[in-house]
C-alpha positions in Angstrom: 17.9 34.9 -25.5 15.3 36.4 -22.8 13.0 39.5 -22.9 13.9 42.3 -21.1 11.1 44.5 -19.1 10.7 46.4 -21.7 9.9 43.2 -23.9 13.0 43.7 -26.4 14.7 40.5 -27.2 18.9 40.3 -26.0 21.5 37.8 -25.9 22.3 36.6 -22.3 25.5 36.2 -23.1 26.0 39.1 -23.8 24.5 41.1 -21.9 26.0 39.6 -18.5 29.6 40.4 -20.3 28.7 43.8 -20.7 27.1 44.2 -17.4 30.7 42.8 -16.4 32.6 45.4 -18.4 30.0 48.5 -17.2 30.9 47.1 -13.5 35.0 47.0 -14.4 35.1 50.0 -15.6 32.7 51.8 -12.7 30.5 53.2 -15.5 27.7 52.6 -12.9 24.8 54.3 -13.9 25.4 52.4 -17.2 25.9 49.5 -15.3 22.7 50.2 -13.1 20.2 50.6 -16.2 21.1 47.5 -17.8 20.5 45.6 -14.1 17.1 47.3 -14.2 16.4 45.8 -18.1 16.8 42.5 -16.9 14.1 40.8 -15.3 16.5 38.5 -12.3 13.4 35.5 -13.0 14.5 35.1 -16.5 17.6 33.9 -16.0 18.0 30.4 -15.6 22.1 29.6 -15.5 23.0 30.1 -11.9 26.2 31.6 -13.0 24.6 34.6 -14.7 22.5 34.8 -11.6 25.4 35.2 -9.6 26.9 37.6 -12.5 23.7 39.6 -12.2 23.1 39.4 -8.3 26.9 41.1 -8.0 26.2 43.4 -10.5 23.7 44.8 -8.6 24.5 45.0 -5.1 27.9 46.6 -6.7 25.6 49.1 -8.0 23.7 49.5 -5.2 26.9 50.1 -2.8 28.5 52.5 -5.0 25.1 54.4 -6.1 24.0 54.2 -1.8 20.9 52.6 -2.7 21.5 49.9 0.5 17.3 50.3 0.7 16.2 48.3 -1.7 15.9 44.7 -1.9 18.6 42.7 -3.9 16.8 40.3 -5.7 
C-alpha cells in the first residue's frame, strides 16, 4: 500500500496492473492520470518502477509530451 499525491491510500498491486491494462488498451489519458497519482519515490519494488517508468514515457510518446522529464 502507498499514498498517492493526493494522500489517498491504494494497493500497488493493483494499481501497476491497471496502469498495465489503461496502457494495453491505449486508454491514455486514463492511463496518464493514474501516472500522475503516483508519486515514482514511493515505490520500492524495482519491477513496479520499471512498470511505472514505461507507463509513462508510453504516455508521454503517444500524448507528445517528449518535454518533460521522465522520472
Amino acid at each position: 500500500m502507498i499514498r498517492t499525491k493526493s494522500n489517498v491510500q491504494i494497493n500497488l498491486n493493483n494499481a501497476m496492473h491497471l496502469l498495465t491494462e489503461l496502457i494495453e488498451n491505449e486508454e491514455w489519458h486514463n492511463a496518464r492520470a493514474w501516472v500522475n497519482k503516483i508519486p515514482f519515490d514511493s515505490i520500492e519494488s524495482d519491477e513496479y518502477r520499471g512498470t511505472y517508468l514505461w507507463a509513462k514515457a508510453k504516455c508521454l510518446d503517444f500524448l507528445g509530451e517528449h518535454r518533460h522529464n521522465i522520472s
